[in-house]
N, CA, C and O atoms as CSV, one atom per row, in Angstrom:
chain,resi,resn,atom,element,x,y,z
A,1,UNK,N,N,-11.641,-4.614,-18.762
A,1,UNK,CA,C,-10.630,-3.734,-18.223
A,1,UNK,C,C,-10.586,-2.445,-19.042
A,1,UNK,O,O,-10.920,-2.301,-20.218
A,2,UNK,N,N,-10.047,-1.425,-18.081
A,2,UNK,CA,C,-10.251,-0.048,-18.983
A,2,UNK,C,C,-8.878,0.190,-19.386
A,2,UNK,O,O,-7.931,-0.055,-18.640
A,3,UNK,N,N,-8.734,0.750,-20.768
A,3,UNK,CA,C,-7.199,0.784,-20.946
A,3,UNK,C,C,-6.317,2.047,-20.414
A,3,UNK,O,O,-7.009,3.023,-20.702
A,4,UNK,N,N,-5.339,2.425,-19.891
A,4,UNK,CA,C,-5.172,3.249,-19.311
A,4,UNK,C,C,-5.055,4.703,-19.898
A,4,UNK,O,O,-4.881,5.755,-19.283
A,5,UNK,N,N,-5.219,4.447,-21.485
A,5,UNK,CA,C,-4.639,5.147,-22.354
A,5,UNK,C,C,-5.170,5.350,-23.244
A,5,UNK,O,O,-5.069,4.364,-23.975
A,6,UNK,N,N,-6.007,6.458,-23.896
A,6,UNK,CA,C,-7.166,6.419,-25.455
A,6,UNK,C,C,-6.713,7.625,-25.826
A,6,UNK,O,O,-6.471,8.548,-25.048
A,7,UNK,N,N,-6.565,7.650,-27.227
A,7,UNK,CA,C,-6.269,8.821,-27.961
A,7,UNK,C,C,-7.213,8.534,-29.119
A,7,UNK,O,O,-7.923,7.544,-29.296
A,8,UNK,N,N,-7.047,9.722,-29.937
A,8,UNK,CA,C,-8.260,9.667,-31.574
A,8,UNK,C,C,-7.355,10.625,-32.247
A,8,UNK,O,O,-7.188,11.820,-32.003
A,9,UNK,N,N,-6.671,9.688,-33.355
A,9,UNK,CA,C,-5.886,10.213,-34.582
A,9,UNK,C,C,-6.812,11.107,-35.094
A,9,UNK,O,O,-8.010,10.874,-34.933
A,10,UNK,N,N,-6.222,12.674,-36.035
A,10,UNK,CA,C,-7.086,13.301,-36.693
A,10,UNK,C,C,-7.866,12.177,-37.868
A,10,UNK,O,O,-8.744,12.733,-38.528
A,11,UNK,N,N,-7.650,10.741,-38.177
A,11,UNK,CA,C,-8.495,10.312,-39.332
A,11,UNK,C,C,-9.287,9.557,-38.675
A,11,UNK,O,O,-9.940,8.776,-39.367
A,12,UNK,N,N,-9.489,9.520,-37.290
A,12,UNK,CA,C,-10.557,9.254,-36.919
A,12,UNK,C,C,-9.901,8.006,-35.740
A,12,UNK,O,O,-10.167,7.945,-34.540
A,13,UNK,N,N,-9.207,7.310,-36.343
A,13,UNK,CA,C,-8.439,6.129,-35.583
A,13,UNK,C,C,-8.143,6.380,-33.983
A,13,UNK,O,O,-7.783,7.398,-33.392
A,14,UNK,N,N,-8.461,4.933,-33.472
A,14,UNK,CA,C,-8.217,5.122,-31.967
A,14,UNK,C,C,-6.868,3.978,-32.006
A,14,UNK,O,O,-6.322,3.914,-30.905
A,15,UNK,N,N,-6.350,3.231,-32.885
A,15,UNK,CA,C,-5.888,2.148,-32.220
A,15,UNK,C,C,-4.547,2.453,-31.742
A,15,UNK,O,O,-3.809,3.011,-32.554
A,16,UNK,N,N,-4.142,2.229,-30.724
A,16,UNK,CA,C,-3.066,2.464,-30.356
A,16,UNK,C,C,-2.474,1.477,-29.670
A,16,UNK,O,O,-3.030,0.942,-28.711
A,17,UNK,N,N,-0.879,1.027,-30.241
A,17,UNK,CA,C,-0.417,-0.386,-29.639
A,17,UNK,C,C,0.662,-0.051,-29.806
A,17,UNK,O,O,1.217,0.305,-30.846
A,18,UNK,N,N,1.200,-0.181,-28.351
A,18,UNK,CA,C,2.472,0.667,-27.544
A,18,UNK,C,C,3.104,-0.744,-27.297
A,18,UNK,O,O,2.479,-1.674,-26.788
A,19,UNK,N,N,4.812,-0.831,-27.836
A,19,UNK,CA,C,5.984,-1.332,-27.659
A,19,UNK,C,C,6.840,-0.648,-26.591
A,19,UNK,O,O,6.921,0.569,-26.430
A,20,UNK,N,N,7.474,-1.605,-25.876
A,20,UNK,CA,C,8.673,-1.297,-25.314
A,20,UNK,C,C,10.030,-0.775,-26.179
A,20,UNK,O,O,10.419,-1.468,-27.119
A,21,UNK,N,N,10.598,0.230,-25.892
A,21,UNK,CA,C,11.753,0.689,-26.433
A,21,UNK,C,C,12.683,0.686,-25.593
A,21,UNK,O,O,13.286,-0.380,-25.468
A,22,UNK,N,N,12.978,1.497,-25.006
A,22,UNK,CA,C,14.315,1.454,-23.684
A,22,UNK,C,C,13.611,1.456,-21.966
A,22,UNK,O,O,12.470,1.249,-21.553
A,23,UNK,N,N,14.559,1.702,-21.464
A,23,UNK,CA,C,14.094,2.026,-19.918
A,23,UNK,C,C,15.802,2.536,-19.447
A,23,UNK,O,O,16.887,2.248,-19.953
A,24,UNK,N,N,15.400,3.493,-18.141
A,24,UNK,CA,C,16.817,4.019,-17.503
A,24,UNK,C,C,16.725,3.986,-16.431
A,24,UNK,O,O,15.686,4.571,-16.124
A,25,UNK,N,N,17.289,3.578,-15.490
A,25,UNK,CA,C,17.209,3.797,-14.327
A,25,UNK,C,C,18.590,4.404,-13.618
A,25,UNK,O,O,19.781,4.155,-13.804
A,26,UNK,N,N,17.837,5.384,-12.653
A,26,UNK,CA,C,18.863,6.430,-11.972
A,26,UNK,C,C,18.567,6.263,-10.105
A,26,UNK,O,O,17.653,6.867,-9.544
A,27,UNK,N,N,19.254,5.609,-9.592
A,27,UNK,CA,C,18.920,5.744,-8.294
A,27,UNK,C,C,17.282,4.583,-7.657
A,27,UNK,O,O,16.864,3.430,-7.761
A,28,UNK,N,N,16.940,5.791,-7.072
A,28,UNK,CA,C,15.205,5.402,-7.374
A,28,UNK,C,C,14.258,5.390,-8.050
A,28,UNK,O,O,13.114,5.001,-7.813
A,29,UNK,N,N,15.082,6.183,-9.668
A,29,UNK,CA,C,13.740,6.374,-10.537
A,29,UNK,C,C,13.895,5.759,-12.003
A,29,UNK,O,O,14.781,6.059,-12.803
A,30,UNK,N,N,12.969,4.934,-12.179
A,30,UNK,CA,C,12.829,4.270,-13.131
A,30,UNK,C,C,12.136,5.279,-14.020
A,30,UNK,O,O,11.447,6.176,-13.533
A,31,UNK,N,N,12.405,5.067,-15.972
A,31,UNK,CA,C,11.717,5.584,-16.699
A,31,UNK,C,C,12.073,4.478,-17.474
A,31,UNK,O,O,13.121,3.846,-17.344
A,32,UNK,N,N,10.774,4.152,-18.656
A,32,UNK,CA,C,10.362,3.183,-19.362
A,32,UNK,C,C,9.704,4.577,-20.385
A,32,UNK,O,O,9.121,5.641,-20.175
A,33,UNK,N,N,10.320,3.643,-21.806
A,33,UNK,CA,C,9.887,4.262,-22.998
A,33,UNK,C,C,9.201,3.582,-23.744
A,33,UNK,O,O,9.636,2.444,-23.923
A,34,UNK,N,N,7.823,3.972,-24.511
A,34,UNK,CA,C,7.258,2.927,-25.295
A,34,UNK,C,C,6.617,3.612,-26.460
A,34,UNK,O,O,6.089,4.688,-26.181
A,35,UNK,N,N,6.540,3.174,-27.853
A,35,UNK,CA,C,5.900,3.648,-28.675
A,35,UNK,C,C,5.168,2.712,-29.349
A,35,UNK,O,O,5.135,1.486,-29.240
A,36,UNK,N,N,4.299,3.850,-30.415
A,36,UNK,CA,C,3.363,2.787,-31.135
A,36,UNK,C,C,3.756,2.091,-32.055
A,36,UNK,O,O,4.368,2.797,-32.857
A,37,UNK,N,N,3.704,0.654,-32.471
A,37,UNK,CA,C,3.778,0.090,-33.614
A,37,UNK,C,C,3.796,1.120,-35.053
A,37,UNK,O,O,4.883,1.010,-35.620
A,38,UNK,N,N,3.097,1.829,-35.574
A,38,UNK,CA,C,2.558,2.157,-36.341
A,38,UNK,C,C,2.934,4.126,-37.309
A,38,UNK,O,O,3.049,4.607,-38.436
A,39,UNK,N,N,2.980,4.635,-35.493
A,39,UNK,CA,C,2.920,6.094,-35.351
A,39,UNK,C,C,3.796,6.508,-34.559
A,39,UNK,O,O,4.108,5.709,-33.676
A,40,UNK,N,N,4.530,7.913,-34.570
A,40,UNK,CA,C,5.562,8.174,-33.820
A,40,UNK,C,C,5.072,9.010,-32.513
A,40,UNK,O,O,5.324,10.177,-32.214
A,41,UNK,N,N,4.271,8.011,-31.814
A,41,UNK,CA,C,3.440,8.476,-30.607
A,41,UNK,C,C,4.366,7.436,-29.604
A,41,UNK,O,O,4.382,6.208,-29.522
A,42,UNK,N,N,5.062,8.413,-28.941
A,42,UNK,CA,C,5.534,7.637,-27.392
A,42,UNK,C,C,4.895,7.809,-25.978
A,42,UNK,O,O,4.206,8.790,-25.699
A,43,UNK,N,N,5.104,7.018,-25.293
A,43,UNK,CA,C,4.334,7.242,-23.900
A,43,UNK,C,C,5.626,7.224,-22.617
A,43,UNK,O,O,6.113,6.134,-22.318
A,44,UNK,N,N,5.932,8.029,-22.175
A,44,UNK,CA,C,7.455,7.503,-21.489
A,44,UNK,C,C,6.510,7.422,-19.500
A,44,UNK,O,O,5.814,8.321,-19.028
A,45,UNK,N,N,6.833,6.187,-18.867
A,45,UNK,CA,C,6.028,5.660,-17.640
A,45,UNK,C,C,7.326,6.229,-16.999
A,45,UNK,O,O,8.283,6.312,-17.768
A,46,UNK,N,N,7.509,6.624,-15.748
A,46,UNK,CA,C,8.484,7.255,-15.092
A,46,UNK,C,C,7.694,6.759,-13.479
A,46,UNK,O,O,6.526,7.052,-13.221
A,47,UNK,N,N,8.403,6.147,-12.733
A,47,UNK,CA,C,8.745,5.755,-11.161
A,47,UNK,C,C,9.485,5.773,-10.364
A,47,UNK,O,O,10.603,5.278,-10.500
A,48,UNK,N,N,9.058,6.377,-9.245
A,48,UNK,CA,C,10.105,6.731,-8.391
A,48,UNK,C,C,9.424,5.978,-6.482
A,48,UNK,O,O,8.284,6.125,-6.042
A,49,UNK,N,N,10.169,5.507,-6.038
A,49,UNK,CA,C,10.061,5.210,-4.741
A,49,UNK,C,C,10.592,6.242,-3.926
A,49,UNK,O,O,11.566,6.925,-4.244
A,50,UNK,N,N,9.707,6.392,-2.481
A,50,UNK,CA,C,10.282,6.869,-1.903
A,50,UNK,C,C,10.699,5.950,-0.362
A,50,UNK,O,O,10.072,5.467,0.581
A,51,UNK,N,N,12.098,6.067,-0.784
A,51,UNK,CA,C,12.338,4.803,0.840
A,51,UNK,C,C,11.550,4.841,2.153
A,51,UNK,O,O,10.778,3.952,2.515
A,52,UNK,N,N,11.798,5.852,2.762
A,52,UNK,CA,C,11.255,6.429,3.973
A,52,UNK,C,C,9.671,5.897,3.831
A,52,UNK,O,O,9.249,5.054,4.622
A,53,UNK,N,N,8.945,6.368,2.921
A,53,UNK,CA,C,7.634,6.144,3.501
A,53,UNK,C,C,7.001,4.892,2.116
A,53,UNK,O,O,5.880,5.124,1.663
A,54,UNK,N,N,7.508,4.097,1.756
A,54,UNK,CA,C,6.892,3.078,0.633
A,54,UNK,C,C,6.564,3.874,-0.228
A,54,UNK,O,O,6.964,3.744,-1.385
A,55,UNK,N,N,5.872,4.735,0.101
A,55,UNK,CA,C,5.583,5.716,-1.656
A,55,UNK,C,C,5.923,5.174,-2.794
A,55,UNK,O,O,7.102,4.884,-2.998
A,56,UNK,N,N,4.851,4.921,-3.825
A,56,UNK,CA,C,5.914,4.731,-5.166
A,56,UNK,C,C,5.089,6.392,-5.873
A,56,UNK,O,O,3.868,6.314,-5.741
A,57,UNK,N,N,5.357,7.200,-6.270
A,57,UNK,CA,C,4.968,8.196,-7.300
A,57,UNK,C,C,5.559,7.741,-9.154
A,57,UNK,O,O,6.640,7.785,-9.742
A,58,UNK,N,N,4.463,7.421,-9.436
A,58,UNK,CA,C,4.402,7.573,-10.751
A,58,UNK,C,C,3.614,8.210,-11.738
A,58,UNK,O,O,2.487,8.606,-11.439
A,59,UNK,N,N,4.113,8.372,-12.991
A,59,UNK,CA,C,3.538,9.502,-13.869
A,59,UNK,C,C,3.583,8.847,-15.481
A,59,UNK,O,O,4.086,7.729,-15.596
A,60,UNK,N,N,3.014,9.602,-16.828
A,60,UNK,CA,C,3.047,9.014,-17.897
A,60,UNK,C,C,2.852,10.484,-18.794
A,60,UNK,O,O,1.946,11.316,-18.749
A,61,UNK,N,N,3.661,10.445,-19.327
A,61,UNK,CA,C,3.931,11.356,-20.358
A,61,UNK,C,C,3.514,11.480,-21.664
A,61,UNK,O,O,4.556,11.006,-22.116
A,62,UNK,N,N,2.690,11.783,-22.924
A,62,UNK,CA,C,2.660,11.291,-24.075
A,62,UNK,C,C,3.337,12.305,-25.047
A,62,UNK,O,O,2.975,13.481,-25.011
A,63,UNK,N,N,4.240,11.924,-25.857
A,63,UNK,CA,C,4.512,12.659,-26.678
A,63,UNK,C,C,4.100,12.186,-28.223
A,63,UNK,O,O,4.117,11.060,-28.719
A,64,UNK,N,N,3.694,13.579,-28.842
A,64,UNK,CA,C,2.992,12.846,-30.099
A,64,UNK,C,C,4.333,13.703,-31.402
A,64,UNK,O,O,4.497,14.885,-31.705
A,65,UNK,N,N,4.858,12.761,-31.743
A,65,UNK,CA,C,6.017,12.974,-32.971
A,65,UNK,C,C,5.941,13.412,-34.273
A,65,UNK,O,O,6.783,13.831,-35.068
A,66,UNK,N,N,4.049,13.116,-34.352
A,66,UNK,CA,C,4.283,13.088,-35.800
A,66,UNK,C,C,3.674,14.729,-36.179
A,66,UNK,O,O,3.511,15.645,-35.372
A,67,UNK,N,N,3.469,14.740,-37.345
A,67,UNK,CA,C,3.181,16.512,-37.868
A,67,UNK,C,C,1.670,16.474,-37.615
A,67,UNK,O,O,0.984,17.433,-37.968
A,68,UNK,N,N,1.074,15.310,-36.964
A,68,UNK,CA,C,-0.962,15.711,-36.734
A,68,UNK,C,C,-0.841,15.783,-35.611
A,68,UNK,O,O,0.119,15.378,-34.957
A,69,UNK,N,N,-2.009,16.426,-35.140
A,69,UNK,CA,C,-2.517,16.690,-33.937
A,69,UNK,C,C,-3.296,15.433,-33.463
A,69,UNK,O,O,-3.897,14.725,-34.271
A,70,UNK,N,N,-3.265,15.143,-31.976
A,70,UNK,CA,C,-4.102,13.929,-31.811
A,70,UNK,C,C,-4.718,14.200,-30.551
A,70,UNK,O,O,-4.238,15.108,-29.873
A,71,UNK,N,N,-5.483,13.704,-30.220
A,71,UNK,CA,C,-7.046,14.028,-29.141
A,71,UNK,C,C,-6.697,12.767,-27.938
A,71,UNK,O,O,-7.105,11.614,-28.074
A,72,UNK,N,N,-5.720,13.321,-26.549
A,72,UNK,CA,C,-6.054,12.519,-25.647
A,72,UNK,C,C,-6.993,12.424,-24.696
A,72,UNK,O,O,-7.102,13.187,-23.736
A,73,UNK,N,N,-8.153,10.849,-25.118
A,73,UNK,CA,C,-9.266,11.482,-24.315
A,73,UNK,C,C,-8.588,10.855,-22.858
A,73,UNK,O,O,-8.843,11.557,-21.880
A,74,UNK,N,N,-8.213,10.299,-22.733
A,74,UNK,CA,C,-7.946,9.646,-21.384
A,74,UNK,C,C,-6.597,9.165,-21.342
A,74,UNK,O,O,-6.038,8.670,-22.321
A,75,UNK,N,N,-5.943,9.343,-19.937
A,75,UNK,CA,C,-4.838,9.117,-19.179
A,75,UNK,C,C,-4.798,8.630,-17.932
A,75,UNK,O,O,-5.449,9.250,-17.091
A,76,UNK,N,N,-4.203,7.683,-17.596
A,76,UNK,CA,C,-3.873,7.313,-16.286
A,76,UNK,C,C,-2.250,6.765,-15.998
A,76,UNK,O,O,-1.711,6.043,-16.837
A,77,UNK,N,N,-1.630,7.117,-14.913
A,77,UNK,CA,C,-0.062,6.662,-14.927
A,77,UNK,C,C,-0.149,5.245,-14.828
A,77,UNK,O,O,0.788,4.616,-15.319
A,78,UNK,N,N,-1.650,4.223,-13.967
A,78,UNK,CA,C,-1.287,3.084,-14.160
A,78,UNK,C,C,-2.520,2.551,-13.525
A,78,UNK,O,O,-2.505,2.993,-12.376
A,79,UNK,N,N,-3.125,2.134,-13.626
A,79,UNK,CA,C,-4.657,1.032,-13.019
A,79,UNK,C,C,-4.184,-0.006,-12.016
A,79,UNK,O,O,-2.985,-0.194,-11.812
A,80,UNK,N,N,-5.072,-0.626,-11.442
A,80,UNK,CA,C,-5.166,-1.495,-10.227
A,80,UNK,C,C,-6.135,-2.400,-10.801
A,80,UNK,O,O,-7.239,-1.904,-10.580
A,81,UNK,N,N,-6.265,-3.568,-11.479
A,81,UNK,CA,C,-6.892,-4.675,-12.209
A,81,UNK,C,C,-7.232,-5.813,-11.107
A,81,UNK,O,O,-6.340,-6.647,-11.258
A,82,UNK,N,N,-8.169,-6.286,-9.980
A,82,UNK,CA,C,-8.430,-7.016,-9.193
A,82,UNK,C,C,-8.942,-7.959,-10.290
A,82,UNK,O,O,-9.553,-7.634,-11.309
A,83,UNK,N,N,-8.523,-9.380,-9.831
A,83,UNK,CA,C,-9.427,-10.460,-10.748
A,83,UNK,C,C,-10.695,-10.937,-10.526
A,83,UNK,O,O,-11.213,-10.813,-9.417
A,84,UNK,N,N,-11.317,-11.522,-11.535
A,84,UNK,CA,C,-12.491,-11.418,-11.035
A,84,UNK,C,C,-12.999,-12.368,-9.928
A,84,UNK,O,O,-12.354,-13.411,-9.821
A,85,UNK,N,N,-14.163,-12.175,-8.987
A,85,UNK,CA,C,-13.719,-12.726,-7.998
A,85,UNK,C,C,-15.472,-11.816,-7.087
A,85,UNK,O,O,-15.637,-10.640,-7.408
A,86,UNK,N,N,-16.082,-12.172,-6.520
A,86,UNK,CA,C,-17.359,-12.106,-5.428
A,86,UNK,C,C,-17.290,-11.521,-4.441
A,86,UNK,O,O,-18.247,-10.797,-4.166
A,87,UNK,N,N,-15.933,-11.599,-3.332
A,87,UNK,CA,C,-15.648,-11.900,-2.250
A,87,UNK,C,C,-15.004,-10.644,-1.666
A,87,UNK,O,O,-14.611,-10.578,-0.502
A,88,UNK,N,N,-14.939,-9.844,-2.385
A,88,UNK,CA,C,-13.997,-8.652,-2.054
A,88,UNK,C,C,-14.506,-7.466,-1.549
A,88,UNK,O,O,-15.281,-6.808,-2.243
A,89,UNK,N,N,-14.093,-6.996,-0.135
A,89,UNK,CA,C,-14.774,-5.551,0.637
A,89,UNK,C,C,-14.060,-4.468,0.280
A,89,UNK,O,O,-13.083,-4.425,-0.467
A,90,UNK,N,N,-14.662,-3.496,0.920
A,90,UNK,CA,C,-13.800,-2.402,0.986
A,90,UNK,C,C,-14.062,-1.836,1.973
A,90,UNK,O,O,-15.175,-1.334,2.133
A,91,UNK,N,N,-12.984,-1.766,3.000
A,91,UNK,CA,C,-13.581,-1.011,4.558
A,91,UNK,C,C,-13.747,-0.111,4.644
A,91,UNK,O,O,-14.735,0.369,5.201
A,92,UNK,N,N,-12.384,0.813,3.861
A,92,UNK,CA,C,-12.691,2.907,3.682
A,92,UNK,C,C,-11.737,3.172,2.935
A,92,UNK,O,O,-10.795,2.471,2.565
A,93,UNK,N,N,-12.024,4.281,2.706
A,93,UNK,CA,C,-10.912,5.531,1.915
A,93,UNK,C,C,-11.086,6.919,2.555
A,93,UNK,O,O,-12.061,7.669,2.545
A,94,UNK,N,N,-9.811,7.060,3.139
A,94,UNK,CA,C,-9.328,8.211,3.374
A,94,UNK,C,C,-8.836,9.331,2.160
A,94,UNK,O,O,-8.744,8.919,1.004
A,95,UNK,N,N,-8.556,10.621,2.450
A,95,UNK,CA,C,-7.589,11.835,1.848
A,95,UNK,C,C,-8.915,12.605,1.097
A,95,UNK,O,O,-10.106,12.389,0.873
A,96,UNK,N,N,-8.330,13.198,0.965
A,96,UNK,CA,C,-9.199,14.565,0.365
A,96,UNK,C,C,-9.285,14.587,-1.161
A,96,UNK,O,O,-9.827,15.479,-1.813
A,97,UNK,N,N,-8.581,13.309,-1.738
A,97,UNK,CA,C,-9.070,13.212,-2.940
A,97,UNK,C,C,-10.578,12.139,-3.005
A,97,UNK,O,O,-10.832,11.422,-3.973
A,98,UNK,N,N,-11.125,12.204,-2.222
A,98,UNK,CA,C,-12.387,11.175,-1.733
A,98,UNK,C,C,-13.224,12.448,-2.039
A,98,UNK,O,O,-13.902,12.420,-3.066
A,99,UNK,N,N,-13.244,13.299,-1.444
A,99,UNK,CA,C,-14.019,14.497,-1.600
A,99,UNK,C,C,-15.258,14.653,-2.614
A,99,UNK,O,O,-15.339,13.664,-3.343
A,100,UNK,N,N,-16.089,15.468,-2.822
A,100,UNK,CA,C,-16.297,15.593,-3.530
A,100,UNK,C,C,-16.251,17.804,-4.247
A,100,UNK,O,O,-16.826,18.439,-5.131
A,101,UNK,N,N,-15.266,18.098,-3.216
A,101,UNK,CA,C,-14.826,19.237,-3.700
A,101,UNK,C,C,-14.655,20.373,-2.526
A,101,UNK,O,O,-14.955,19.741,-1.513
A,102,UNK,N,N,-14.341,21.675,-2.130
A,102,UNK,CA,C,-14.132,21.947,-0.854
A,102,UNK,C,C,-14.987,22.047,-0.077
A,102,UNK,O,O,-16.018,22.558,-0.514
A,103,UNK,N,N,-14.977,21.725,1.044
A,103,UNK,CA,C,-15.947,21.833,2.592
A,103,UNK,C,C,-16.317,23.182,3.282
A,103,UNK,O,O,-15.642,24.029,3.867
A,104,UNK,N,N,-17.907,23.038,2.934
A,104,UNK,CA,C,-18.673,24.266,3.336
A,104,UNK,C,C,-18.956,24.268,4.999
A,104,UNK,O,O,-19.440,25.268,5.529
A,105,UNK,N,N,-18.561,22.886,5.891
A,105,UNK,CA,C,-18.525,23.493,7.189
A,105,UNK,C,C,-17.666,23.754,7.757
A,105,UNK,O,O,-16.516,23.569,7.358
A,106,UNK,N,N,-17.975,24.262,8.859
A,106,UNK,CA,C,-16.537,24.681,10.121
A,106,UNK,C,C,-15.855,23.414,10.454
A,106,UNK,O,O,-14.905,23.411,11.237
């Protein structure tokens, strides 16, 4: 599995191991706070539904606390982990994020 989340401390360090701290919820939108064991690096996960159409929109924030600079190589608000398993299709994907960038025909 890929982790959703890689950073590289200026001493070189990647490890990063994120605790739960709070969470708030307002209405439809959830926010969840988490930091590292170690370092004053938080990640705050923020969700929101939208009734009308199932939508969930979510996002991930990183804030880095401490006085170094740190290198995020990768971000994602949240992965889709299928188990493992042989048997599984995929019929299509739609939207224009399929693309592979804008369309040169009419």
């Amino acid at each position: 599995m890929e982790p959703d989340l890689k950073v590289i401390f200026p001493d070189g360090n990647r490890d990063l191991v994120l605790q739960y701290v709070s969470h708030t919820i307002e209405g439809d939108h959830l926010a969840i706070l988490l930091k590292d064991t170690s370092r004053d690096v938080y990640v705050e996960l923020e969700y929101q539904a939208d009734v009308g159409t199932g939508v969930l929109r979510r996002s991930a924030q990183v804030q880095n606390r401490t006085s170094a600079p740190l290198v995020v190589e990768q971000i994602a608000s949240g992965t889709w982990n299928l188990p493992r398993a042989s048997d599984y299709r995929l019929r299509y994907l739609t939207g224009r994020w399929a693309g592979n960038g804008p369309s040169t025909s009419n």
